[in-house]
C-alpha positions as CSV (number, residue, x, y, z in Angstrom):
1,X,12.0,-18.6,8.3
2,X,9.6,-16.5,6.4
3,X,10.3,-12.9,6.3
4,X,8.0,-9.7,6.5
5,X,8.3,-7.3,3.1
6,X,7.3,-3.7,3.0
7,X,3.9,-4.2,2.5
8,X,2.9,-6.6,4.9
9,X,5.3,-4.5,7.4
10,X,3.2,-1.1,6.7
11,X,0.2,-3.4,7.1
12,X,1.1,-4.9,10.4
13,X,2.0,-1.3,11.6
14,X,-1.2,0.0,10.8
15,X,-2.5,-2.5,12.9
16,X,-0.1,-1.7,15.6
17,X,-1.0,2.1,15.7
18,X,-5.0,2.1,14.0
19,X,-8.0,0.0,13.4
20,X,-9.1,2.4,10.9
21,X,-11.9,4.9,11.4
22,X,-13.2,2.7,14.0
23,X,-12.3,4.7,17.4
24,X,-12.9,7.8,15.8
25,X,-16.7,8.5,17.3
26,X,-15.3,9.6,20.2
27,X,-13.4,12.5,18.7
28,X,-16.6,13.9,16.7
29,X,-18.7,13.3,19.9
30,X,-16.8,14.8,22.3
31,X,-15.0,17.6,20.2
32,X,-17.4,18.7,17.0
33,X,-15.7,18.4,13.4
34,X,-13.5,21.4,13.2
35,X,-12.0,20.5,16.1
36,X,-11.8,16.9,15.5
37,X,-10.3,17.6,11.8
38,X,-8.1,20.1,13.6
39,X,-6.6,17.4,15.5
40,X,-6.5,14.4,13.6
41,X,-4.5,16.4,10.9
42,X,-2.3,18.3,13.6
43,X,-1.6,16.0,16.2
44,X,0.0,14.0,14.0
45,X,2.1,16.1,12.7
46,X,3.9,16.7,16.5
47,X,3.0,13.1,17.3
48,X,3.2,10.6,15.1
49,X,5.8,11.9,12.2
50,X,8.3,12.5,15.0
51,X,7.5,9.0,16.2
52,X,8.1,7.4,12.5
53,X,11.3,9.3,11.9
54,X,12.9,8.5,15.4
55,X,12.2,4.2,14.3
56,X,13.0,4.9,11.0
57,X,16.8,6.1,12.0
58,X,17.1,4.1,14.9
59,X,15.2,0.2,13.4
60,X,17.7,1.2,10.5
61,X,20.8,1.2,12.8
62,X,20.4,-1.8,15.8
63,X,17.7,-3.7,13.9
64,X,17.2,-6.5,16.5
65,X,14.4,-8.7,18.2
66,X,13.5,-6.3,21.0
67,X,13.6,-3.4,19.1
68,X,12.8,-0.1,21.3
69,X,14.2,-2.2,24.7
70,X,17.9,-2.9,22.5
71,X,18.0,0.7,21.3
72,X,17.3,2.4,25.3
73,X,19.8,-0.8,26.6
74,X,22.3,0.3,24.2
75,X,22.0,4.5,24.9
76,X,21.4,4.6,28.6
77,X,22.6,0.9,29.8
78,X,20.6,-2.5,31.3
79,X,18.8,-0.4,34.0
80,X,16.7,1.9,32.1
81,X,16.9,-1.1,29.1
82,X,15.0,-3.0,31.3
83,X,12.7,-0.6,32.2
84,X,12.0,0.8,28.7
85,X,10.3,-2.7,28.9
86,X,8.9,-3.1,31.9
87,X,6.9,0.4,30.7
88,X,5.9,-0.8,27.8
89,X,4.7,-4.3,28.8
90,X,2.9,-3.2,31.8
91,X,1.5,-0.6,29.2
92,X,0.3,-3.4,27.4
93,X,-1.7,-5.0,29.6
94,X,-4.3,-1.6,29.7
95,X,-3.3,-1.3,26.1
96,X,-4.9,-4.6,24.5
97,X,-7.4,-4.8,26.7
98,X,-9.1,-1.8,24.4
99,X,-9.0,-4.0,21.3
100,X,-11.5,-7.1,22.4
101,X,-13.9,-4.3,24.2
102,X,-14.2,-2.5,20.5
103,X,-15.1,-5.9,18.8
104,X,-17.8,-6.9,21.4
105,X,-19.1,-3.0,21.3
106,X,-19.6,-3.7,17.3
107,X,-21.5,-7.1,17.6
108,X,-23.8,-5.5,19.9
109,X,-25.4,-3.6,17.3
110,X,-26.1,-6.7,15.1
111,X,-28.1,-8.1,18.6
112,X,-27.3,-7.4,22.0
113,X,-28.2,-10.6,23.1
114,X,-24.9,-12.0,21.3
115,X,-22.7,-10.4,23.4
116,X,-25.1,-10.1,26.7
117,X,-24.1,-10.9,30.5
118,X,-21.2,-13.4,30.2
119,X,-21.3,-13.7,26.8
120,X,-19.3,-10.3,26.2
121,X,-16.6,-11.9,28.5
122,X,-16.1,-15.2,26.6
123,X,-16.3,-12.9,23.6
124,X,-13.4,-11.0,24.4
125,X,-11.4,-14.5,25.3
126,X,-12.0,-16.1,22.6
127,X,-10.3,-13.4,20.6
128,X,-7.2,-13.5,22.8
129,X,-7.0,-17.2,21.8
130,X,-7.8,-16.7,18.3
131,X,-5.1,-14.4,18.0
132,X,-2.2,-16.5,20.2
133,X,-3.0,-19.2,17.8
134,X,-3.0,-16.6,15.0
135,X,0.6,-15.5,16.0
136,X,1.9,-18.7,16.6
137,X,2.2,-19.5,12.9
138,X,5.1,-16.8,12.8
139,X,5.5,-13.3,11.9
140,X,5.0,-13.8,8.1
141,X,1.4,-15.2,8.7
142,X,0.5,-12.1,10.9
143,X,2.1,-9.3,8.3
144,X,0.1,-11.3,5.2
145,X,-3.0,-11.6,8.1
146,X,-3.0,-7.8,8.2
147,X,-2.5,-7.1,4.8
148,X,-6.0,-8.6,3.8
149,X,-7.4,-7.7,6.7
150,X,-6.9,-3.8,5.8
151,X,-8.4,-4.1,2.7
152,X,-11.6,-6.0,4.4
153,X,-11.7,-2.8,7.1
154,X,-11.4,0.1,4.8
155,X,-13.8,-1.6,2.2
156,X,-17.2,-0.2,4.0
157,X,-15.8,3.2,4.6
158,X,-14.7,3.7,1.0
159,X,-18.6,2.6,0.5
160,X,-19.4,4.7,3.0
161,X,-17.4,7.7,1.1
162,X,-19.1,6.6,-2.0
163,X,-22.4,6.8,-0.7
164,X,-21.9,10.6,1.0
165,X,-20.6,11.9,-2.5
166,X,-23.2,10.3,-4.7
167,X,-25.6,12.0,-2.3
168,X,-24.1,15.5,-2.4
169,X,-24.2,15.5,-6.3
170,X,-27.8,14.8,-5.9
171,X,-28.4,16.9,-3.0
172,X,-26.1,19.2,-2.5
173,X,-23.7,19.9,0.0
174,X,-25.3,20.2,3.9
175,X,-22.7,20.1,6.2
176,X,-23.5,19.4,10.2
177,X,-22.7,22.3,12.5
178,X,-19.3,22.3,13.3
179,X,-19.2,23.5,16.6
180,X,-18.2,21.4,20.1
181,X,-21.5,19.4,20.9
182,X,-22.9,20.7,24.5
183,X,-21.4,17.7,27.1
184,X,-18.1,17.4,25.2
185,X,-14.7,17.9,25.9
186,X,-12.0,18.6,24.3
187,X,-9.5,16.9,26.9
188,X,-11.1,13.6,26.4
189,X,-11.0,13.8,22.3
190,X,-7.3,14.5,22.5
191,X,-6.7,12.0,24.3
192,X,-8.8,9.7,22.0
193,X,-6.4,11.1,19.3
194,X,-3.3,10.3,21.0
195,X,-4.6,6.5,21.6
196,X,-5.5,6.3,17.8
197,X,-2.2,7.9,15.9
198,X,0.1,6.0,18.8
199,X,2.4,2.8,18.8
200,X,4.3,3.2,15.6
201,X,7.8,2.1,17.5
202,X,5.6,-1.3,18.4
203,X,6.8,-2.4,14.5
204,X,10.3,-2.5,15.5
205,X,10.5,-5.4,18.1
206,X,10.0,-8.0,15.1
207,X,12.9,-6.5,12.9
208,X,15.0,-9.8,12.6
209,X,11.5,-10.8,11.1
210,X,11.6,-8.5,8.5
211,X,13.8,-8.5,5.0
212,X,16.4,-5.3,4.5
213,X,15.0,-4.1,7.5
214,X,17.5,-1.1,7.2
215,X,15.8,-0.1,4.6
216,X,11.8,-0.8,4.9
217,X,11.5,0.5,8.7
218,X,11.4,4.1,7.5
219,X,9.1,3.7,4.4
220,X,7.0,1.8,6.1
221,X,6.6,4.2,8.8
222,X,5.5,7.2,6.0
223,X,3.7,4.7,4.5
224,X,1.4,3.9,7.3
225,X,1.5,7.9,8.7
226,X,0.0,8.7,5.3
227,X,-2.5,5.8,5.5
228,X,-4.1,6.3,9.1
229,X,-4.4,10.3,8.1
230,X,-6.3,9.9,5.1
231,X,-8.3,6.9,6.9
232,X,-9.2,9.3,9.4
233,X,-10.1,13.0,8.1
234,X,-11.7,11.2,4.6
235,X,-14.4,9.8,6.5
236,X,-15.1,11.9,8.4
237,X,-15.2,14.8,6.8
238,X,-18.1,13.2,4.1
239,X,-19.8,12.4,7.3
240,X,-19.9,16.0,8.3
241,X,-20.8,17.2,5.1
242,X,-23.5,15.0,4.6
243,X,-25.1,16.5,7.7
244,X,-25.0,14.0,10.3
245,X,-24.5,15.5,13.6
246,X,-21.6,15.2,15.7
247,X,-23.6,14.8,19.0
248,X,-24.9,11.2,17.2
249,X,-21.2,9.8,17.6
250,X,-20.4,7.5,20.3
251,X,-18.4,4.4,19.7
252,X,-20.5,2.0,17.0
253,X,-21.9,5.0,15.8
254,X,-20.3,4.5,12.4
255,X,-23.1,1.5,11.7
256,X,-26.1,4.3,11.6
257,X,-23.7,6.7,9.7
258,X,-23.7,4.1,6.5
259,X,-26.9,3.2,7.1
260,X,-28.4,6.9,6.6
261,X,-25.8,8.1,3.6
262,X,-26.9,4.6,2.2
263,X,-30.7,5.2,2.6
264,X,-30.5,8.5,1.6
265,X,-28.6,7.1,-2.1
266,X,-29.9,3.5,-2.8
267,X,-32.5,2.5,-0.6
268,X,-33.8,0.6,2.5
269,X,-31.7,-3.2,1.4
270,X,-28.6,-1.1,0.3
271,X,-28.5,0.6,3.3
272,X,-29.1,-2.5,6.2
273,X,-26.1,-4.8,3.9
274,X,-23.5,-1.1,4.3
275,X,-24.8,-1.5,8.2
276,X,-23.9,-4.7,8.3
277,X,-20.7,-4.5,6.3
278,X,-19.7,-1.9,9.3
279,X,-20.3,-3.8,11.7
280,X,-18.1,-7.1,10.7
281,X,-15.4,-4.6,10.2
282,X,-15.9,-3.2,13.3
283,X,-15.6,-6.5,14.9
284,X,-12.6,-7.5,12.9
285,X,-11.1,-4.1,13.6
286,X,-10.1,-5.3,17.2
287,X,-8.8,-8.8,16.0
288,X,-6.6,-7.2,13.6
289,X,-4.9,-4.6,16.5
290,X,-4.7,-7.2,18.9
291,X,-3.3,-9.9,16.3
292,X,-0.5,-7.5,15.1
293,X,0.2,-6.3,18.6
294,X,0.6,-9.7,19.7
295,X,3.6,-9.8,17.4
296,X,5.3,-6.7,19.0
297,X,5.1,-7.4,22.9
298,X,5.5,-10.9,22.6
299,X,9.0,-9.9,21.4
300,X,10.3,-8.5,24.2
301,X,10.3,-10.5,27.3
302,X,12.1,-13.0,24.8
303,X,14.6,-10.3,24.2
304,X,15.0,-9.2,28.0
305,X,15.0,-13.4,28.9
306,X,18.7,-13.6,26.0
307,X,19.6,-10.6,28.2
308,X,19.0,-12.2,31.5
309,X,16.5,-9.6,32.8
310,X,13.6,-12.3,32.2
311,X,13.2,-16.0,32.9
312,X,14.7,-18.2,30.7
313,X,12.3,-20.0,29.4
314,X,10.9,-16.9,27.8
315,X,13.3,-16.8,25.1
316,X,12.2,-20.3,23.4
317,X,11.5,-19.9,19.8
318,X,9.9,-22.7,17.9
319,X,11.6,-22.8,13.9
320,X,9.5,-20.2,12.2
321,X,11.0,-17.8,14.9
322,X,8.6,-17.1,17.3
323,X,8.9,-17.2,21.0
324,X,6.0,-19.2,22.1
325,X,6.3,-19.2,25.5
326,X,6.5,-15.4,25.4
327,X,2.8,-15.2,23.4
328,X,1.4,-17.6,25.6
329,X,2.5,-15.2,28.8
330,X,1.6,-12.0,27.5
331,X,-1.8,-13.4,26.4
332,X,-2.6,-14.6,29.9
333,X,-1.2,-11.1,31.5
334,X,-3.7,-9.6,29.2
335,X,-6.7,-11.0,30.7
336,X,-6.5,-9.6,33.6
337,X,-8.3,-6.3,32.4
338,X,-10.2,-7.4,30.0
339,X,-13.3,-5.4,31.7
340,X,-12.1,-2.4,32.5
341,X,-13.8,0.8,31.2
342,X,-12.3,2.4,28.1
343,X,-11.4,5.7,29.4
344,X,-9.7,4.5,32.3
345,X,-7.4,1.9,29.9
346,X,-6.8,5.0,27.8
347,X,-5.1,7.0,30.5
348,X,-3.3,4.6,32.0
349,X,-1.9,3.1,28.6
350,X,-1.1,6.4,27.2
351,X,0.6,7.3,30.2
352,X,2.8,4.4,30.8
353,X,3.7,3.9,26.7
354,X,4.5,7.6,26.9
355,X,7.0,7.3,29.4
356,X,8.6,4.7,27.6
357,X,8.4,6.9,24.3
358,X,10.6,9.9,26.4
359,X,13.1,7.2,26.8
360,X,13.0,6.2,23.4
361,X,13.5,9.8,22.1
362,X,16.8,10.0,25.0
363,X,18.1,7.0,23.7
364,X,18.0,8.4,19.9
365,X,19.7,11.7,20.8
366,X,22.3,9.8,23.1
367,X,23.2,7.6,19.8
368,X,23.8,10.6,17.8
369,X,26.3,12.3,20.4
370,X,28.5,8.9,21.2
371,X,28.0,6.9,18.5
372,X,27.9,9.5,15.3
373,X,29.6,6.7,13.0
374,X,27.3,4.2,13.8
375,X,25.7,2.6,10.8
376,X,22.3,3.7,9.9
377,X,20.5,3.3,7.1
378,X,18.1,6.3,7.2
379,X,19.6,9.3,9.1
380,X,17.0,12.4,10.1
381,X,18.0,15.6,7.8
382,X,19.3,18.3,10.2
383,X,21.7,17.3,12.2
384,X,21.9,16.4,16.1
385,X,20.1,19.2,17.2
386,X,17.2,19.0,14.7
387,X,17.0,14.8,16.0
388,X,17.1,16.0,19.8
389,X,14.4,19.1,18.9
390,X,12.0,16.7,17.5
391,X,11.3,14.5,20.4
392,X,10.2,17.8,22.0
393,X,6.4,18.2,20.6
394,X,5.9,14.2,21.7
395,X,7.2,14.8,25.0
396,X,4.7,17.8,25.8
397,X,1.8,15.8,24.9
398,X,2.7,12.7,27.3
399,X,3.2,15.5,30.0
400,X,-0.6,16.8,28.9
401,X,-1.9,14.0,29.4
402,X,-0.5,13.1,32.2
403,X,-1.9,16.1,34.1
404,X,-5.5,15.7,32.3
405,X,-5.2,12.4,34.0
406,X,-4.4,14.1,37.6
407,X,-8.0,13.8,39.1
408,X,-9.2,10.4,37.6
409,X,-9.7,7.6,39.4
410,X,-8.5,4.1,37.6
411,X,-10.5,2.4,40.8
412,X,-13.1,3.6,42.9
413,X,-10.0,4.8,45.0
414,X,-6.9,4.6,43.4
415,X,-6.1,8.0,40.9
416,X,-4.8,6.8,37.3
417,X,-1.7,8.6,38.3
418,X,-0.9,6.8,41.4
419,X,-1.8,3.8,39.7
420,X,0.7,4.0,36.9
421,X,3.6,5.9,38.8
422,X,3.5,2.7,40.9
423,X,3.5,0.8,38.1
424,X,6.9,2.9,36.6
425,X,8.5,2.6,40.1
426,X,7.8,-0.9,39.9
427,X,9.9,-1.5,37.5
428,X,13.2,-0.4,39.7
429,X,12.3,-2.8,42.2
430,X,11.6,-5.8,39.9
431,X,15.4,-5.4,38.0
432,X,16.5,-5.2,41.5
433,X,15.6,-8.6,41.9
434,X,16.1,-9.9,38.9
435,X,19.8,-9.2,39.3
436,X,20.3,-10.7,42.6
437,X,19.3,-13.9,40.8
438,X,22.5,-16.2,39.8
439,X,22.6,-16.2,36.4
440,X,22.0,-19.2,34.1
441,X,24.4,-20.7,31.5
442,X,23.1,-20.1,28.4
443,X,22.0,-23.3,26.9
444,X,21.0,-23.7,22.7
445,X,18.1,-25.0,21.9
446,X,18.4,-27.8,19.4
């Protein structure tokens, strides 16, 4: 079996956590660009770099299939094991539901009549199928997949950049207002941040598929930290000092952003081909973030089914090491939402993973108090209380948004916080079962 390196691994990640700029409208539309900037360079600060540090100590000291699920299993015990899981699966399902949605938003603007009436639908499954196919060539085609991939995504936006500079050495420098556009809200941006700099821990479910994995989990973490920052605040602060307004941004707004920078610099055919160029990233954006998520859940109902807290039959693995009949499951669970609307997936996916984070956090400061002489191949500077004290900031923002979500509705008549802590409480009830089951031999596959 093929393994991942470090830079297919920090690819893959990046894909697990961002698509790139794409995603970003809603920030600038709902927030205006000093407070967009604000947040896309502080939130992940108290977000994300507590996030990579936690998988960098803890993928370097139980690096196993399952990742996050073996780590809470081994901290707190099978119960909340299995529901570190069952959170972050059933997260999954509102999660990847997002990333088929964003590619059918971005071949709209080439012609709506692509993706019109049922058309959007089949869209969004053919992507799911692309990608199950995609995956089941093993983890080493997915982490080179993503590799390329990133370059193809950030190609228009360093075009984009190019354009916006050469026009303010020509022009000069006239930056938008910077102020929150009329109708926005600054609840709703934040929560578009958390969505966009989340799911680092994602990378660390497929580290038996990844070589010295002690020792690449926590550089490719900073790796990819660094990269979604700078993929974020470049563009759009050229955007804002070019002078496009930040009540033009809604998702797909990106397309008309290269377009005028491009008109503005090299004329009408320039500027329709860095439209277009947009737009095919845009659509591969979401192919890219489902494909390399894909890899991560698919990992752990087969780790829960070697545990016994899953069927069986979930833990087949063809030779290249993936577990087939856990893709092929996941991929069908996934469907099930595929038409929801975005903010409702957003709440409910950022309020189940973030439950699942807390217990990620527990399980790392648990680690350090009973096993201190457990092997680890990157250890957080500071001590246990400095470990313990950074899982703080992360844990304040799943409780934000869990009360922003308070008053929503994920139905006509179901709140989004009804919805998901039945979801959570689910999870008790389901392990329940599961252990009243007799429990199979284990039986090797040939």
């Amino acid at each position: 079996m093929r393994k991942l390196t470090l830079a297919p691994l920090a690819a893959a990640t990046y894909f697990m956590v961002s698509g790139g700029p794409y995603g970003l409208e809603d920030i600038v539309g709902q927030a205006g660009y000093a407070r967009a900037l604000t947040m896309l360079l502080v939130v992940p600060l108290l977000w994300s770099v507590p996030t990579a540090l936690m998988i960098g100590e803890m993928a370097s000291a139980l690096p196993e299939e399952g990742g996050f699920y073996v780590w809470v299993r081994r901290a707190l015990g099978p119960f909340w094991g299995f529901e570190e899981a069952w959170l972050s699966l059933t997260a999954s399902i509102f999660d990847m539901a997002i990333y088929p949605a964003l590619t059918i938003a971005y071949l709209q603007q080439i012609d709506p009549s692509l993706v019109a009436g049922r058309r959007a639908f089949a869209g969004e499954l053919g992507i799911v199928a692309v990608c199950v196919l995609w995956n089941l060539r093993g983890a080493y085609s997915v982490g080179e997949g993503s590799l390329w991939l990133l370059n193809l995504l950030l190609l228009p936006f360093a075009g984009l950049a190019a354009f916006g500079v050469w026009g303010m050495v020509r022009s000069g420098v006239h930056p938008a207002a910077m102020g929150r556009p009329l109708h926005g809200s600054l609840e709703v941006a934040l929560l578009f941040v958390l969505w966009n700099t989340m799911g680092w821990d994602n990378a660390s479910t497929i580290a038996q598929e990844v070589r010295n994995a002690r020792r690449s989990y926590i550089r490719a973490m900073l790796a990819s930290v660094a990269l979604v920052v700078a993929s974020y605040i470049l563009p759009v602060a050229i955007v804002w000092l070019a002078g496009i307004p930040a009540n033009a941004f809604v998702t797909g707004a990106w397309v008309e952003a290269a377009r005028t920078l491009a008109m503005h610099t090299a004329g009408a055919g320039i500027a329709s081909a860095a439209a277009l160029s947009v737009v095919a990233g845009g659509a591969l954006t979401g192919v890219a973030m489902f494909n390399a998520l894909t890899l991560s859940y698919a990992r752990l109902p087969a780790a829960m089914a070697r545990d016994g807290l899953a069927p069986r039959v979930l833990e087949r693995h063809m030779r290249n090491g993936v577990p087939w009949v856990a893709v092929l499951a996941c991929a069908a669970a996934w469907t099930v939402v595929l038409q929801l609307t975005l903010n409702r997936l957003l709440e409910m996916d950022i309020m189940l993973y973030g439950l699942s984070l807390v217990l990620e956090f527990a399980a790392l400061a648990m680690l350090r108090v009973r096993e201190p002489h457990l092997p680890r191949g990157f250890r957080i500077p500071g001590g246990t209380a400095v470990t313990v004290a950074i899982g703080v900031p992360p844990t304040l923002l799943i409780v934000f948004a869990i009360w922003k979500a308070r008053h929503d509705l994920v139905t006509p008549h179901v709140p989004a916080v009804a919805a998901g802590t039945l979801l959570a409480l689910a999870g008790p009830v389901v392990y329940a079962v599961l252990r009243l089951r007799p429990r199979q031999p284990v039986v090797s596959e040939p």
